[in-house]
N, C-alpha and C positions, 0 to 999 in steps of 0.2 A: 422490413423492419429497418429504422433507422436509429444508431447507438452513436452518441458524443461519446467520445472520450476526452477531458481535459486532464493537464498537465500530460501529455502527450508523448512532450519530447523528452520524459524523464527516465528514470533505472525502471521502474515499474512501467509506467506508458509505454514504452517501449515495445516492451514483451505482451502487456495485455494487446497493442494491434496487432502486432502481428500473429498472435494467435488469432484472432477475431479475422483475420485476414487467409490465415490457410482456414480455418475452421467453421465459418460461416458465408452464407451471401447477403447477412445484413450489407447495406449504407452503411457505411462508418463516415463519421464526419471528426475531424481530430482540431483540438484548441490548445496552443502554448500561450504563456504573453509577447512572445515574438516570432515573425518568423524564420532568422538569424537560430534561432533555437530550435527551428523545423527543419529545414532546408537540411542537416548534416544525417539527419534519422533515414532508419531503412526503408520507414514505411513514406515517407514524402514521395508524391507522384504517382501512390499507389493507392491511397484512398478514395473514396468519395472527393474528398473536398477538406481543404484547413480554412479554417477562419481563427487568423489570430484574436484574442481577448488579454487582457491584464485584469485582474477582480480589484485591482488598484484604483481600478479605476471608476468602481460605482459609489455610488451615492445612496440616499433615503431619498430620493425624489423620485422613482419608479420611471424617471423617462422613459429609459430602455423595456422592451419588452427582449427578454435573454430568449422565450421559444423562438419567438419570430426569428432574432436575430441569426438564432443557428439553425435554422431551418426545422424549427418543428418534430423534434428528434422523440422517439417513442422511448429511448432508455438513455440516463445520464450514470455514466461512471467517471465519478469526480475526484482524481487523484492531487488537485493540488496544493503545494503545501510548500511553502518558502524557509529558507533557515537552517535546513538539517544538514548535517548532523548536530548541528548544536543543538543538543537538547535544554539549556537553560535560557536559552532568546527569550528578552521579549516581546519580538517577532509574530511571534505562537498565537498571544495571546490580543497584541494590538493592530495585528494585522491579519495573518492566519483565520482566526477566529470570530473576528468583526466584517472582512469583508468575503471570506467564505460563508457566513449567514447570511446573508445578503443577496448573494449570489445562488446560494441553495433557495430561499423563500421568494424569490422573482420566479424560477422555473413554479415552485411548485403552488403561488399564487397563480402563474401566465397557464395552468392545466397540465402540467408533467404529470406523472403517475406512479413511472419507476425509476427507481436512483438508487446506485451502489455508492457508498462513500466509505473510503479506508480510513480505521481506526490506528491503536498501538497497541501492542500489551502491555504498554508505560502506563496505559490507563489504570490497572490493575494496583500500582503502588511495588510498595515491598511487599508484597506476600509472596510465600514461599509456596513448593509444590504445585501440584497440579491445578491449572484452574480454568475455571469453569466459565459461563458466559452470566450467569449471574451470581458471581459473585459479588460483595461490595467494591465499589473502586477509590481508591485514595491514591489519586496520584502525587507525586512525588516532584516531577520535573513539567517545568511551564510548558513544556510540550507535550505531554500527556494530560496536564488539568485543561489544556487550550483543548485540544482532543474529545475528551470526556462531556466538556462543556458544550462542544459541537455536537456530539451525540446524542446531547440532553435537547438542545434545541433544535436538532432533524426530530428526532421522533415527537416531541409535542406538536413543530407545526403538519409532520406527516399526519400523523393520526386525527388530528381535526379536520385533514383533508383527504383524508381517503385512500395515502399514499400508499402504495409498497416501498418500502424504503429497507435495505438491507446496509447492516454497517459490520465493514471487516475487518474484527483487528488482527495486524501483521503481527506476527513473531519475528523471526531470524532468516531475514530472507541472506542469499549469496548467489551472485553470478556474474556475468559477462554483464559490463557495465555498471557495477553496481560504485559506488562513491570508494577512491583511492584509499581513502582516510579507515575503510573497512576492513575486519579482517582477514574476508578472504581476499580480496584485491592486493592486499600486500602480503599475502603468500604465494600467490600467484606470482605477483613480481618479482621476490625473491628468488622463486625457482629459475624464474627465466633469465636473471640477472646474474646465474652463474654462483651466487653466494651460497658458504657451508654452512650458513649458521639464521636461526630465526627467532628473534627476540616476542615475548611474547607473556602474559602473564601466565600464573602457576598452571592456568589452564585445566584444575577440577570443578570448575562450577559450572554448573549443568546447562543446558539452556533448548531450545527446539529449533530447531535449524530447516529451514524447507529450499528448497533452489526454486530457483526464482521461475522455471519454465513452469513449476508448479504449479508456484502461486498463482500466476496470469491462467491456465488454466482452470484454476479455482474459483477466482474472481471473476471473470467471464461467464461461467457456467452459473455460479450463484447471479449472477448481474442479470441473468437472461431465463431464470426461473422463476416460476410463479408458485403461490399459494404459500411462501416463506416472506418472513421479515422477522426486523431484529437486528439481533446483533448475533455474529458466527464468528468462533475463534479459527482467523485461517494460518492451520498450525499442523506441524506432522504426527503432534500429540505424541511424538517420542523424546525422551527426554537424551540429549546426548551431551558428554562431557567436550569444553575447549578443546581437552589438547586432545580426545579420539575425534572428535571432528576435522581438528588438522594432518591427522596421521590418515584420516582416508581419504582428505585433498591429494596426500604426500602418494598413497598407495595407488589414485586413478590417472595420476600424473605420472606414475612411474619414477618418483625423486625421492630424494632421502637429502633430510636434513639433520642439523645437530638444535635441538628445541632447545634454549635459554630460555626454559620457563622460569616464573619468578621474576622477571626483567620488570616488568610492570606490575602495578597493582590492579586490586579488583575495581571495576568500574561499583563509583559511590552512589551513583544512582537506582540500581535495579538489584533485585535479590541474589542470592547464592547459587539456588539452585530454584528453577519454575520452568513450567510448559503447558501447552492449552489442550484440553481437552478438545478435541474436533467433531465429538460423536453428531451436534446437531449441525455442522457444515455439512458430515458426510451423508446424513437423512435427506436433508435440503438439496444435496447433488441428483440422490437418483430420481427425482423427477425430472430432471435435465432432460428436453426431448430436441435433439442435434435437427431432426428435420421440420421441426418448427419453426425453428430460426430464416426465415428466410428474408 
């Protein structure tokens, strides 16, 4: 079997190779838009093979054939996405979104079959509580209606084509490499930096929190299963508050800080308190069959 991964060399890429790396003997072939952005990753020299790409870089002119070019890959997991954390870009939605269509309907016009692509739970909007995979979605910020819109337009041209196509929205990922500007990365920092004290909002609204070695197993495993599609909330479907989420960073770290909650306000984009349901990711996992994979 042989699996793309694009966006590669990012927080999530990352971690989905090198799972795919101890845990299977697919091919893995890996794509960033550079290789200045490959070169410093764990897994460069240990793959199959990188072939840089830029999705900047196509057209409506179909010159390129994208299977050929990446070598005729049996499963595409398409992680990328320019812009983040800024959720209000319009990035999202003039770029993001126009030349990731583009780049999805080349494979699956050129005969692809199967493709995993990450959603957001930004798709979802403000709704509160638990939620589910069909729900209604209103999103909120140009980077969940770019999202939403991508979703809309994988599954129309999958399904006129016979696709498997699987779409995952992320909740609250955290871990080793994840963007500085993120929660957990700057309690992390903190603690190592010697400081007593950690500014941080009031920290009771709730949210779903998964580590990110998870997730990559998650996404992996749904990427490389059959007889599912759709859309799967990848979520731990537990609901936990900010500031107990930071106190059991504080407690596996062995640290003790003095929390300044309150310091910040509530982020204006996403609800108070929400978490996904997982039950149909978790159905979709136990067909996962590990010695299939080869």
């Amino acid at each position: 079997m042989r699996i793309l991964v694009t966006g590669a060399s990012g927080f999530i890429g990352k971690h989905i190779v090198d799972y795919l790396l101890k845990n299977t003997q697919a091919e893995i072939i890996c794509s960033s838009p550079s290789q200045l952005d490959a070169e410093p990753t764990p897994w460069y020299g240990k793959v199959s093979k990188y072939i840089p790409f830029d999705i900047l870089s196509l057209n409506n002119d179909k010159e390129i054939n994208l299977m050929e070019y990446f070598n005729h890959p049996d499963v595409l997991i398409y992680l990328t996405w320019l812009g983040l954390p800024n959720y209000f870009s319009d990035v999202h939605i003039e770029k993001n979104l126009v030349y990731g269509n583009l780049f999805l309907s080349n494979f699956i016009n050129n005969g692809l079959k199967n493709i995993l692509v990450t959603g957001t739970c930004l798709e979802y909007g403000m709704k509160e509580g638990e939620l589910f995979e069909d729900d209604k979605c209103e999103p909120f910020t140009t980077y969940g209606i770019a999202k939403y819109a991508q979703y809309l337009y994988l599954k129309n041209i999958a399904e006129k084509n016979k696709v498997n196509y699987k779409w995952a929205r992320l909740f609250y990922m955290y871990g080793e490499g994840q963007n500085p500007k993120s929660l957990y990365p700057q309690l992390i920092q903190t603690i190592e930096s010697g400081e007593t004290e950690f500014r941080m909002s009031k920290g009771d609204q709730q949210r779903d929190f998964l580590h990110i070695n998870m997730v990559a197993e998650y996404l992996c495993k749904l990427a490389l299963t059959d007889n599912h599609k759709g859309i799967f909330n990848c979520s731990s479907g537990n609901p936990m508050s900010v500031v107990d989420f930071v106190n059991k960073i504080l407690k596996e770290k062995n640290a003790s800080l003095k929390l300044e909650t309150g310091y910040y306000d509530y982020p204006d984009y996403e609800p108070f308190s929400f978490w996904g349901n997982n039950t149909k990711l978790m159905n979709a996992l136990k067909n996962y069959n590990h010695n299939a994979i080869q």
